[in-house]
C-alpha positions in Angstrom: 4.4 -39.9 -56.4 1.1 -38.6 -55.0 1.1 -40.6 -52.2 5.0 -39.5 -51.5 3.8 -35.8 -51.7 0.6 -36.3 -49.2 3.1 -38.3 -46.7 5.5 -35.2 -47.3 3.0 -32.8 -46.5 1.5 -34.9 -43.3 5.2 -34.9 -41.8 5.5 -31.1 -42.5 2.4 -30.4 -40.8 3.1 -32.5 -37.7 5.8 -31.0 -37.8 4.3 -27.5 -37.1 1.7 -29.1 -35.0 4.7 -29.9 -32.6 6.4 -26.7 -33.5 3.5 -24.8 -32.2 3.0 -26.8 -29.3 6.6 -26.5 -27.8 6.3 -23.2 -28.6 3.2 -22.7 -26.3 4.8 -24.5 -23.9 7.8 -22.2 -23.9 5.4 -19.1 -23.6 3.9 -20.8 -20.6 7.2 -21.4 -19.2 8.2 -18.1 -19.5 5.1 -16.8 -18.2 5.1 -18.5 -15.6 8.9 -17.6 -14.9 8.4 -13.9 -15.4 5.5 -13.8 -12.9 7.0 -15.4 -10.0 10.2 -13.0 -10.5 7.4 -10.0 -10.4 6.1 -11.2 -7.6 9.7 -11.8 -6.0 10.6 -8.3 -6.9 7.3 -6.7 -5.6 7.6 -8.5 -2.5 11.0 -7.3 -1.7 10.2 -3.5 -2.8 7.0 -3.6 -0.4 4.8 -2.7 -2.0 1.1 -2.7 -1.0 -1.6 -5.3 -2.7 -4.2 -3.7 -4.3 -7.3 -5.0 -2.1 -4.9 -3.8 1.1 -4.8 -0.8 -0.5 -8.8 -0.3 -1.1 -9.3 -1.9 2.6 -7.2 1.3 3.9 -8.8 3.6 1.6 -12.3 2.8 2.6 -11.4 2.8 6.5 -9.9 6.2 5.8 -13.1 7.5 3.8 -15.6 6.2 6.8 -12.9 7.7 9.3 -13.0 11.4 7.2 -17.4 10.8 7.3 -17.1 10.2 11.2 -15.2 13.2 11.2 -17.3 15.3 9.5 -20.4 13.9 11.3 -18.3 14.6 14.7 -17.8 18.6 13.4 -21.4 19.3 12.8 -22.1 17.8 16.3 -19.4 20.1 18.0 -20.3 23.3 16.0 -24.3 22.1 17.3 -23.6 21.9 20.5 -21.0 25.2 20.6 -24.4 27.0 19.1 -26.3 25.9 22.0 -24.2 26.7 24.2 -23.6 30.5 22.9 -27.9 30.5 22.7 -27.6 29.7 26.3 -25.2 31.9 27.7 -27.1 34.7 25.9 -30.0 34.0 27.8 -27.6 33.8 31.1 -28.6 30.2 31.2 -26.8 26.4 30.4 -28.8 23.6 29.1 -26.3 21.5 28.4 -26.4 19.2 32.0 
């Protein structure tokens, strides 16, 4: 009777063994599934990636620094140029 109730217990645990790995395959499956119908749906919204989105953000960043730069030049050279036609003069040429 022991050995019945050990052989039992092996088949119930294979069993589960199997159990659990059809059920990771299933998760996988639908993992898998659910992704590619993400993507799908993303694709057809258009919607930007996230390192197109960063490229953009850092062009725009270096173009708003250039800009700034380019404003401190102007309101430089405007300053000299209101210096010089005080003194009746341009240095500009």
């Amino acid at each position: 009777m022991a050995q019945t109730t050990n052989r039992f217990f092996d088949e119930v645990a294979r069993l589960m063994n199997d159990a659990a790995g059809v059920a990771s395959g299933v998760r996988r499956e639908f993992d898998t599934l659910f992704r590619t119908q993400a993507e799908r749906i993303l694709s057809d919204l258009d919607v930007v990636k996230r390192e197109e989105f960063e490229a953009v953000k850092d062009m725009a960043r270096l173009a708003r620094e250039e800009n700034e730069a380019l404003k401190a030049r102007i309101a430089a050279l405007e300053a000299k140029i209101a210096g010089a036609g005080d003194r009746g003069q341009s240095n500009l040429f």
